[in-house]
C-alpha angles and dihedrals in degrees: 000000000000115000129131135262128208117314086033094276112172116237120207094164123122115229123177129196117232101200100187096042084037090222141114130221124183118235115239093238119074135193117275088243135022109236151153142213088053140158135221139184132162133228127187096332098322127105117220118204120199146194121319137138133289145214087272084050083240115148110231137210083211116141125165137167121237119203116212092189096050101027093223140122132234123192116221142201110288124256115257084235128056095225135172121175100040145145128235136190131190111211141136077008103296134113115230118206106203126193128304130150134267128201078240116045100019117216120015126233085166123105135188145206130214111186093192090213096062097032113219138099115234131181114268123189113306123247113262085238130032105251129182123178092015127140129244143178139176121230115165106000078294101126098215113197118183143170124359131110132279129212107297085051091261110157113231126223089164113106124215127203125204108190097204104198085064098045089131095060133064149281093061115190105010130206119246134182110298127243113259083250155036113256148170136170082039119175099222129185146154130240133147096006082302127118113215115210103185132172127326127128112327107186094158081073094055091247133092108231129038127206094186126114134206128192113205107207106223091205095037099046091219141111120219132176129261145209099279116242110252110255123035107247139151141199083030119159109260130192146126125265121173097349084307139116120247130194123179139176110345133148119275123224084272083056094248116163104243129220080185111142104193129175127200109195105196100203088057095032088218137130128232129195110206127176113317118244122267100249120026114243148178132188098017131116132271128188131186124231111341 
């Protein structure tokens, strides 16, 4: 959903991945607005899209529902916050806005909640770090934020964790092993108990895209590397499909906008290049099975 092509064109067309047929098809409904820096989640069977930037270059508080099934849009209350570059995460039936930045406030530490059956955003705990264009994921009712930069423009590697059953009681937002190295613009996403972190802007490395990979075992504690994906790309689309990883569109290290469908399947450690989207994309906004 959303994103850009060359030339900084918006995108507001829908497109879906049929893994078994490996191709894509573009739903008839669009967004309202094309836009990118984006987020997505998905709960119970709806697809929620947030925030981001438009052609004004203007963030937006925007939030609205699309249905699959019915191929229709629902707008939605506005954030409290005007965001773009955020993260968010579908889980216990909410919907988590996390970070971001604003031409206002900067960086964002803030985070919000939407329970679609009472209809209303409302302010949850703070991050321990501003983070804005960081990656995040939910295993285990356990809200995992990475990577990204805070308000002086310092990339993260650092990792927080937000255990939501136990919200009302602290610790809050708890610090876990950092990355190996400093990302945003990160592409994140869950399978087998692992969080992927994959891609995004390294500047730790001395270059500005990364094509690595690293895998942080939940039981384990611990990051390892992984086989790199095998084209350097950021801002791709990242999610989980069938216990596998998915990374889609992106721009590679000359800044060219990518139609690129790539799988990581963690029990083989191989990658698998499968039909390109339909629309090349970068900064927009990918989820797994509704």
């Amino acid at each position: 959903m959303g994103g850009f092509q060359k030339h900084g064109r918006l995108v507001s067309q829908v497109e879906v991945f049929d893994p078994a047929l490996d191709s894509w098809s573009t739903f008839s409904a669009p967004m309202g607005i094309g836009r990118r820096g984006l987020a997505c989640a998905v709960v119970e069977g709806l697809i929620y899209a947030l925030g981001g930037l438009d052609a004004r270059l203007q963030v937006l508080a925007r939030a609205e529902a699309f249905d699959p099934s019915a191929g229709t849009w629902k707008m939605l209350p506005r954030m409290g916050s005007r965001r773009t570059g955020l993260a968010a995460v579908g889980v216990q039936k909410k919907i988590y806005a996390l970070g971001g930045h604003n031409d206002l406030d900067g960086s964002l530490a803030s985070c919000e909640v939407y329970e679609p059956s009472v209809g209303e955003w409302r302010a949850f705990h703070p991050m321990q770090s501003c983070r804005s264009f960081l990656g995040a994921v939910a295993v285990s009712d356990v809200l995992y934020v990475l990577g990204g930069f805070n308000e002086h423009e310092v990339v993260h590697a650092s990792m927080e964790g937000f255990r939501i059953l136990d919200f009302s009681e602290g610790p809050l937002w708890m610090p876990l092993p950092s990355m190996s190295a400093q990302r945003f613009k990160v592409g994140v996403a869950a399978a087998r108990k692992c969080i992927f972190a994959i891609g995004g802007m390294a500047r730790s490395q001395g270059v500005d895209v990364a094509n690595f990979m690293e895998g942080y075992d939940i039981a384990a504690g611990m990051w390892t590397k992984l086989l790199p994906q095998p084209h350097l790309c950021s801002m791709s689309g990242v999610a989980s499909i069938n216990e596998c990883i998915c990374v889609v569109g992106g721009a590679s290290e000359r800044d060219t906008v990518l139609s690129q469908t790539l799988v990581f399947d963690p029990v083989s450690e191989t990658w698998t290049e499968l039909a390109d989207i339909s629309v090349g994309r970068r900064s927009f906004a990918l989820v797994g099975s509704v």
